[in-house]
N, C-alpha and C positions, 0 to 999 in steps of 0.2 A: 305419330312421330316416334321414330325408334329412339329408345332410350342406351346411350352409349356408359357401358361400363371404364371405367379406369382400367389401364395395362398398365405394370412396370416390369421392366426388366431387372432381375435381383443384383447384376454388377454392380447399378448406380445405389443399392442402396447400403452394401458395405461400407460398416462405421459411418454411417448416417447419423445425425445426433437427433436423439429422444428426448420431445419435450411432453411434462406434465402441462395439463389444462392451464395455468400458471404463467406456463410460456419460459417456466425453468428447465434450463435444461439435466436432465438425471441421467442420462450414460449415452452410448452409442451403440447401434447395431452391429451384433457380431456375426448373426445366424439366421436362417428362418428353419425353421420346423414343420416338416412334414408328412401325411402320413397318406402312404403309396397306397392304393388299393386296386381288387381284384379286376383282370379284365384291362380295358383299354377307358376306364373314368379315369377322369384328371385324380392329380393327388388333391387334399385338401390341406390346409394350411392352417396347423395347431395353433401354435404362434411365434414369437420373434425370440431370439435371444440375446438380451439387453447386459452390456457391461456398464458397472452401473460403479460407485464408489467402495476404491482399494480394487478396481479390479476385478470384482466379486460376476460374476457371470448370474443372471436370474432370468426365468422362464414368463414370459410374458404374453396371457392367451391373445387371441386373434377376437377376440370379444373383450379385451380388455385396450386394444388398438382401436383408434376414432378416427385416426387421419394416416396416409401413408403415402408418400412420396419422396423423390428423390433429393428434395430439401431437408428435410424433417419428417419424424414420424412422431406422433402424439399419442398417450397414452392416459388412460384415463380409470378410475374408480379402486379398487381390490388390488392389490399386488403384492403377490407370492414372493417376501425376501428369503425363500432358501435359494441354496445355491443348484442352479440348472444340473441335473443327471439327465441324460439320455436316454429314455428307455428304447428296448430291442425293437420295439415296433414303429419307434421313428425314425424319420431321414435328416440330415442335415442338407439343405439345399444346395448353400456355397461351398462346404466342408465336402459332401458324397457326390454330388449329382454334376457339379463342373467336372469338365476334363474326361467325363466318363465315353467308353465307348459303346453303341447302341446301333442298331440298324434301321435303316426304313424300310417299315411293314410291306408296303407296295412294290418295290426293288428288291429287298436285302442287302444294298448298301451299306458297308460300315460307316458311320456319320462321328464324329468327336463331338459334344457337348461344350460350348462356347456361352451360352446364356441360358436364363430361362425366365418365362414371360409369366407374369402373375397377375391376377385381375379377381376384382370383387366383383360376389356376386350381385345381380340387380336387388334392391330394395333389401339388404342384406348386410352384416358383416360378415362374413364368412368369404373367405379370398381361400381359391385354387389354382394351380397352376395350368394354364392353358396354354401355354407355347413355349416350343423349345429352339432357340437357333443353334444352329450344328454348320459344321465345315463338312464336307465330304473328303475321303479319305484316312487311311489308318496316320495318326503323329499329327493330325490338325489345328494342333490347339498352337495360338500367337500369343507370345508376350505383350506384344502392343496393338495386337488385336480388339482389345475387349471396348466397351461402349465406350463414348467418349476420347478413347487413346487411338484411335483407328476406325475400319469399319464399321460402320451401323448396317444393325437386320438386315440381313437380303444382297448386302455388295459380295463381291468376292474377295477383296484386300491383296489377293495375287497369290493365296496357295491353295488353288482349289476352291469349287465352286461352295458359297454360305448363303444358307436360305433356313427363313424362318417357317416349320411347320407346326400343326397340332399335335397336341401332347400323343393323340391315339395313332399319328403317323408313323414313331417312332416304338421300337422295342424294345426289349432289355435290361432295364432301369432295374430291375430286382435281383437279375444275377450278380454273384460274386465278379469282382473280375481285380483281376493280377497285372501290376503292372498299368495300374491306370496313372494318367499325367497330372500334370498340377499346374501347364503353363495360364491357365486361364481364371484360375483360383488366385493366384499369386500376383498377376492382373489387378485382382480387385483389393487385394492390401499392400498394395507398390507405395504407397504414401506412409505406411504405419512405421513407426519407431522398432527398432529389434526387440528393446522389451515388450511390445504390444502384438511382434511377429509371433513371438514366443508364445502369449498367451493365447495365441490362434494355434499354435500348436500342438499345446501341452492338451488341448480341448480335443483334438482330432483323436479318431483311433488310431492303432500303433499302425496301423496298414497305413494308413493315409498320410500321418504324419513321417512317414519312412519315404513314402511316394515326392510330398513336398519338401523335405531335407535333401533328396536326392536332384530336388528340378533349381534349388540355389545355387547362386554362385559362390564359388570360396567363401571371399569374403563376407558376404552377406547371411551364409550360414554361420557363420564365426562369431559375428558380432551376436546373430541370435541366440547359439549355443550358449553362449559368456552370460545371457540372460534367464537359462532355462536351470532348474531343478535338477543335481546331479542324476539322479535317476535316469532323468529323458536323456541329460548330455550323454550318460553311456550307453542308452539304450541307444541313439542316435546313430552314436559314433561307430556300435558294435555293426549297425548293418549297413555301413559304408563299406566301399572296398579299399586294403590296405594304403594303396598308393592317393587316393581320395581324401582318407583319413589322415594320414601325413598332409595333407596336402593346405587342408581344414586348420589345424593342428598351427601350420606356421603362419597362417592368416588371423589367429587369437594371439591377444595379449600374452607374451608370455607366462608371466606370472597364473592368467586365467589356464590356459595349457598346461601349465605344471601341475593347477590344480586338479583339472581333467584325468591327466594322467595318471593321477596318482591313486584316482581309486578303482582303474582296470590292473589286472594280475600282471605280476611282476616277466613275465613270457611276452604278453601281447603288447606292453607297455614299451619295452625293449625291441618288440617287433618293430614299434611307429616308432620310437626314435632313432633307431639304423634307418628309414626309410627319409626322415626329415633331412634338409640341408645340414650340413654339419654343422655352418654359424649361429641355425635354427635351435638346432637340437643341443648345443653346446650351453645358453642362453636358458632354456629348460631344465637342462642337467644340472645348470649350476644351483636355479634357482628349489629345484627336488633337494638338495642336500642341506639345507637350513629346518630347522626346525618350522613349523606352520604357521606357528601364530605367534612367532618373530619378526622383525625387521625385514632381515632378509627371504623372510617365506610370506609376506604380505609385499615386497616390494617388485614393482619393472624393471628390466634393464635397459629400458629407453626413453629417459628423461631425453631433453633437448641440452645436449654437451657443446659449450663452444670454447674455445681457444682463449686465451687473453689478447689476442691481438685482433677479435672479432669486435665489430659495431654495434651499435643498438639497431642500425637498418639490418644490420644480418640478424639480428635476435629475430626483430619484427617480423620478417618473412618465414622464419622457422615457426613463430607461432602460431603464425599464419594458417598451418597446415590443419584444412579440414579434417586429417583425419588422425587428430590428437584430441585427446577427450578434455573436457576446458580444468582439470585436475592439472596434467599434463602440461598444459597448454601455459599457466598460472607464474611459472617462474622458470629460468634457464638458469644452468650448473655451469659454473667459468671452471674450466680443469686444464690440466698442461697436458700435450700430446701423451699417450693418444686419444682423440675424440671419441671412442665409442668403450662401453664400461667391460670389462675394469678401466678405467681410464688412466692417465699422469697422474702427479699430485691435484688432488681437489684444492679450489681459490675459495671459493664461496658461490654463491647463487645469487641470482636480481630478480626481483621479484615484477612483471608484466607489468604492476601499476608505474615500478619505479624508470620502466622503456618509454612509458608515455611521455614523460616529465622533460625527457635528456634529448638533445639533438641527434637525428640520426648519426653523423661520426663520432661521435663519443664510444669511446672503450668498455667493453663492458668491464673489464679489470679495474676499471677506473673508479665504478660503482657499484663493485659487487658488495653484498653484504658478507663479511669474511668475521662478525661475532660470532653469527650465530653459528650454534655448536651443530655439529651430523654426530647421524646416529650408526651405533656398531651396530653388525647384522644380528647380532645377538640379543639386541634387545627386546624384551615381550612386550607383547599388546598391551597390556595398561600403561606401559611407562610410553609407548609410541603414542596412544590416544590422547596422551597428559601435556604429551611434546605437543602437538596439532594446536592441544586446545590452550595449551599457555605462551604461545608463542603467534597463535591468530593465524597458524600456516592450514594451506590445504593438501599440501603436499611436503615430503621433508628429504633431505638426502643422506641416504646413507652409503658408508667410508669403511673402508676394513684397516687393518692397524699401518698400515707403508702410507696411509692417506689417499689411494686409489677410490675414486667415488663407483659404489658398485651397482644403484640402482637410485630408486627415490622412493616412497611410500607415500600414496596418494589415499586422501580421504574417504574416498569411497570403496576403496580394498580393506580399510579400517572399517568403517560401517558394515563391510558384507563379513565381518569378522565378529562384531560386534553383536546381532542382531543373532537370533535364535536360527540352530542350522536349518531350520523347514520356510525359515523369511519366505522364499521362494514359491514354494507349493502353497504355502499363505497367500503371498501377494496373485498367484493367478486363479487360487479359488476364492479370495475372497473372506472377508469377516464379515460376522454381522452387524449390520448399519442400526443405529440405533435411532428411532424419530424418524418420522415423513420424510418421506421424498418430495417436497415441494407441494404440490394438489393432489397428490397419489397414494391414498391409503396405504400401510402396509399389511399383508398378512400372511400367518405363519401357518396355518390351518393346508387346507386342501388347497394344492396346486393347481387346480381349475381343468385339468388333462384328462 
């Protein structure tokens, strides 16, 4: 009786959760790790790379993996807590090897990289890759292509014909190559949060990471950006092209954009803000001329503004808006025309819990909280942190001296103020974890590679 190995294909197993023996869960798949070699033998499969708590990225051998599928992968004995490096002799499989283009050995077909099939060996741990799916044609690669969002192995999904062959079918996989895509990469983290896009990111090389920066859409790089490490946002932004960059630029939080901009040269900076919408760019420039770690240099210019002769149903449905951040989201600013800031004279603010309480026709003027004090854009971070936290707000509004309400200052622009400037570059490398990981030894010793 032939004995049948396990295949999986590596889309389904991005952000997979990793559980110890235990049955605890310790991080999720971010990576597998492989090491290409000579000739047309399969690659063989070092091991996975686990994010594990804070974010912390760690290398986890293929000998220290007991179970793998697209459920769960299980890990088990020894576990190397440094933080995952790359070395030059290995591959990143989801990271390099999607999206790439390669030929078939038999034809010379150019083929696009859409998956890749991985399987243990018999009576073994030791897992290589044995099959690759590919689209034919150069620009192959589908957004909703990938396993489970579309076709499986072998259909053609409608652009050109997909078929699964062996690893020694295809060629190329070691050349450099320019200009590779990312549609099929980006596939396999379409569920992840911008800060968790981020951390996929900040991990890629600058090539690759330039490649997937470029295959987002505005929006969805914006959000990511707002979550990345000044470094990467400039390095990012630098090899966009200018009208892209502007484009990126108005789809950020203001206040996150002003802070972007303000650490490219005073030339280039000036370049993106003649290219931005004037209303964009106006909104930016206002919020660049405040001091940083003020009121008004920690604060948005778009709270949710309503009129005094607005409802609590019209609040409602403004909060409604998925895409306000629940800071944002938390309380509505009553001001006199006009509704967008600077606005009329400031009323007061109603705070979300106090819309629940009130019939929908009720005035918001009716209930606004009109004690409590706003703050001038001038005032510095400790005394803004002291307002938050003596007052129970998560967000606060701030007024300049005619009583025009000019933005709001949300808690979490305070915290990213607050926190050490590298928070960042921390939160996606990772600290070290102190004590077990649940059944899973730690160790700091030899990486096992």
């Amino acid at each position: 009786m032939a004995v049948v190995t396990p295949r999986v294909f590596v889309s389904h197993l991005a952000g997979t959760p990793v559980f110890d023996p235990n049955g605890d869960q310790v991080g999720r798949l971010r990576d597998l790790v492989a090491l290409l070699r000579v000739g047309d033998r399969p690659p063989r499969l070092l091991g996975v790379v686990v994010e594990v708590i804070s974010r912390r990225r760690i290398f986890v051998p293929m000998t220290r993996v007991s179970g793998v599928d697209t459920g769960q992968i299980v890990i088990t004995g020894v576990v190397n807590m440094r933080r995952f490096e790359q070395r030059t002799s290995e591959t990143l499989v989801l990271g390099e090897l999607l999206d790439r283009r390669v030929q078939l050995v038999e034809t010379g077909e150019e083929v696009t990289v859409l998956d890749i099939g991985i399987t243990q060996l018999p009576a073994r741990r030791d897992w290589e890759i044995e099959k690759v799916f590919v689209r034919k044609g150069r620009g192959a690669g589908l957004r909703q292509k990938i396993l489970g969002r579309g076709a499986a192995p072998g259909k053609s999904g409608g652009r050109g014909e997909a078929l699964t062959v062996e690893w020694s079918a295809v060629t190329g996989f070691s050349l450099e190559e320019h200009g590779q895509g990312a549609e099929s990469l980006l596939a396999t983290f379409e569920q992840l949060r911008p800060a968790d896009l981020a951390g996929v990111l900040h991990h890629l090389s600058p090539k690759r990471r330039a490649e997937v920066a470029a295959a987002l859409d505005d929006d969805r790089l914006a959000d990511v950006l707002e979550e990345l490490p000044e470094d990467d946002q400039v390095e990012i932004l630098g090899k966009l092209k200018d009208e892209r960059a502007a484009d990126v630029l108005e789809a950020m939080d203001p206040d996150d954009a002003a802070d972007l901009l303000s650490e490219l040269p005073e030339e280039e900076k000036e370049r993106l803000l003649t290219l931005m919408r004037p209303e964009e760019a106006a909104d930016v420039r206002r919020l660049m001329a405040y001091e940083e770690r003020t009121a008004g240099g920690l604060m948005t210019t778009e709270p949710i503004v309503l009129r005094p002769d607005a409802t609590v149903a019209d609040a409602l449905a403004r909060v409604r808006d998925p895409d306000l951040s629940p800071a944002l989201a938390a309380q509505v600013y009553v001001c006199r025309p006009p509704d967008e800031t600077p606005t009329g004279k400031y009323l007061g603010l109603v705070h979300f819990q106090r819309l629940l309480r009130d019939p929908p026709f009720t005035l918001v003027s009716s209930i606004a909280d009109t004690d409590l004090p706003a703050l001038p854009p001038d005032t510095p971070l400790p005394e803004v942190t002291s307002y938050l936290a003596a007052y129970n707000m998560v967000a606060a509004p701030v007024v300049d001296e005619s009583g025009a309400l000019l933005g709001a200052v949300t808690v979490d622009d305070v915290l990213d103020h607050l926190l050490p400037d590298d928070w960042r570059e921390d939160g996606l490398h990772g600290h070290p974890v102190a004590g077990p990981i649940g059944g899973v030894r730690q160790e700091r010793g030899a990486d096992g590679r």
